[in-house]
N, CA and C of each residue as an Amber inpcrd file, in Angstrom:
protein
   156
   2.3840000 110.9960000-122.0830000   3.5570000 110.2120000-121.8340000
   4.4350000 110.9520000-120.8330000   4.9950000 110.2880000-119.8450000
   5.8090000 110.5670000-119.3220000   7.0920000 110.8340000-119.7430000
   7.8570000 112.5750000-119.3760000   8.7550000 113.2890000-119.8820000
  10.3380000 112.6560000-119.2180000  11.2070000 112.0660000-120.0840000
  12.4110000 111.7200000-119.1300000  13.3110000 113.2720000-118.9050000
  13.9230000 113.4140000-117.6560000  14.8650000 113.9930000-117.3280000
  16.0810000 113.8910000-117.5980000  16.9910000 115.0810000-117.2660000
  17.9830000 114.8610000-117.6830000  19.3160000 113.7490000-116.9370000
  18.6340000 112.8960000-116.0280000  19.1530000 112.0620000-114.9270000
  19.2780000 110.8190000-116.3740000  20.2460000 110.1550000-115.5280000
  20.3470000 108.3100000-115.9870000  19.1570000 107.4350000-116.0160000
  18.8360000 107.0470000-117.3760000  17.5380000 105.8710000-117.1830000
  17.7980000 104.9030000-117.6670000  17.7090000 103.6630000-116.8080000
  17.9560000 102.3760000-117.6270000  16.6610000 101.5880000-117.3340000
  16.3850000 100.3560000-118.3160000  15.8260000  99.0970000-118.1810000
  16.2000000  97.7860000-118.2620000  15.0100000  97.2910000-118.3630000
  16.1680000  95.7310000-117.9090000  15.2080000  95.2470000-119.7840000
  16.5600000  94.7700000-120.9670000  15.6640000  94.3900000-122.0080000
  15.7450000  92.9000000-122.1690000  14.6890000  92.1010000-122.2430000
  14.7540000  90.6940000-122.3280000  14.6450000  90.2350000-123.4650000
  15.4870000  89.6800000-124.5190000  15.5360000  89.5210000-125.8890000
  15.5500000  87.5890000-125.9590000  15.2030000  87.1490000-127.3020000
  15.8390000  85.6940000-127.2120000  16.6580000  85.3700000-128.2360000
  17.4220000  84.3370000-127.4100000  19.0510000  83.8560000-127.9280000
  18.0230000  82.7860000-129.0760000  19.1700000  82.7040000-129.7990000
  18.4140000  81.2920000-131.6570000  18.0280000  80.5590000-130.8710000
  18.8190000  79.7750000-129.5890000  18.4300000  78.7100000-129.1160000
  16.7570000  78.3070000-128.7420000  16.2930000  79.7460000-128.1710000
  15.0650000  80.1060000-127.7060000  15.1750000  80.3640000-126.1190000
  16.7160000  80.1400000-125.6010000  16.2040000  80.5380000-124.1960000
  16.2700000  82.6370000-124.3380000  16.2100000  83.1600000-123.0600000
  15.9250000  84.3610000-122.8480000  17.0940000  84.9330000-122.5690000
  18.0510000  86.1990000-123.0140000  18.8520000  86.8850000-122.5040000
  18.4010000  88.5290000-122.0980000  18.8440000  88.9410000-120.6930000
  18.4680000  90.1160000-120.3110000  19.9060000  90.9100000-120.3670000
  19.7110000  91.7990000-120.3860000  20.4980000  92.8160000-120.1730000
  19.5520000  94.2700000-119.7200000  20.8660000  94.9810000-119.0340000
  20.5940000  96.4150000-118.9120000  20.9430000  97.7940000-120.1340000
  20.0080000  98.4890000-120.5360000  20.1900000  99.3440000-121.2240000
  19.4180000 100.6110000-120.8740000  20.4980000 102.0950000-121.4660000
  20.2510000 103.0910000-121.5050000  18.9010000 103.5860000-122.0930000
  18.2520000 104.2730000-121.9300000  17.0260000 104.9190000-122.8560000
  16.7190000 106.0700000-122.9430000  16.6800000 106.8310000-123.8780000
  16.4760000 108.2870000-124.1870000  14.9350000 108.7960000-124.4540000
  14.6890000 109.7530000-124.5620000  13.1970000 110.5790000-125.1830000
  13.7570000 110.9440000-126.7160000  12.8890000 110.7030000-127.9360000
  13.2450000 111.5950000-128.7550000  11.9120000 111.4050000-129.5630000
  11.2190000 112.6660000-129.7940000  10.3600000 112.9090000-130.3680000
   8.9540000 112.0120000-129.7070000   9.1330000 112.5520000-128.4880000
   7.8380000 111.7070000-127.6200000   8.2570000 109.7680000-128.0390000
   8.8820000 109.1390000-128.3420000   8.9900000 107.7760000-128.1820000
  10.3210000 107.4970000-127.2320000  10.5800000 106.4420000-126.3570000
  11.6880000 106.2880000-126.1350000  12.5180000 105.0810000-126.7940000
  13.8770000 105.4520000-127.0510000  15.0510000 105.1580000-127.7830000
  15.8050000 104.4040000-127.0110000  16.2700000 103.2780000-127.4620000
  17.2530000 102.0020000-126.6880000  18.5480000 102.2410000-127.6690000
  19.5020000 102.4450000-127.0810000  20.5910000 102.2610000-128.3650000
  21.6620000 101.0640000-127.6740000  21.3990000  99.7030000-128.0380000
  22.4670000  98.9880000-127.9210000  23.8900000  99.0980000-129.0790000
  24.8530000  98.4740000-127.9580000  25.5090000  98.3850000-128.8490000
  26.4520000  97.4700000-129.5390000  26.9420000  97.7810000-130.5970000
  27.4930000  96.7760000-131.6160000  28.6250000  96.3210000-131.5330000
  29.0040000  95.1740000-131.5360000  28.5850000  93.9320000-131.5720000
  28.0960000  93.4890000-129.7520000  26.8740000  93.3660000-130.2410000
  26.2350000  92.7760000-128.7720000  25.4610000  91.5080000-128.5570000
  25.3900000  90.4990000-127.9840000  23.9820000  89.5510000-128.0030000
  22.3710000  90.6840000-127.8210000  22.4640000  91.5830000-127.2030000
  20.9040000  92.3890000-127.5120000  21.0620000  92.7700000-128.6740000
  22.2160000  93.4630000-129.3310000  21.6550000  94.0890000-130.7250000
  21.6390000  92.5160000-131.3000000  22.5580000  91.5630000-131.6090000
  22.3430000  90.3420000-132.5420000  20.5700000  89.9580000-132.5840000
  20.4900000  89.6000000-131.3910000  18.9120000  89.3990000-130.8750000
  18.1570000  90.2670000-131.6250000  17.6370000  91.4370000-131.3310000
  16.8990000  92.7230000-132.1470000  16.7620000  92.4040000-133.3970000
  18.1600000  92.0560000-133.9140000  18.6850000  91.8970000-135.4070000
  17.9050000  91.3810000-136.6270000  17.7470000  89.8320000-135.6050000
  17.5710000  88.8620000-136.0150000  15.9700000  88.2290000-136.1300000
């Protein structure tokens, strides 16, 4: 797996709204313990999405 640095990493996460259409957003992502980590945050439509 590729090692992140200590620079800024974002992605683009595409989640879906109840309705069923698609919401994107941009989020941060970390390394921890060889997996990478998204931490949205609360109260958000990505975390509701995730949630749900």
């Amino acid at each position: 797996m590729a090692r992140l640095t200590a620079k800024i990493h974002e992605v683009i996460v595409t989640t879906k709204n109840a309705d069923g259409t698609a919401h994107h957003a941009p989020m941060g992502i970390s390394e921890v313990n060889n997996y990478f980590q998204i931490k949205p945050f609360k109260p958000s439509t990505t975390y509701n999405n995730l949630m749900n």
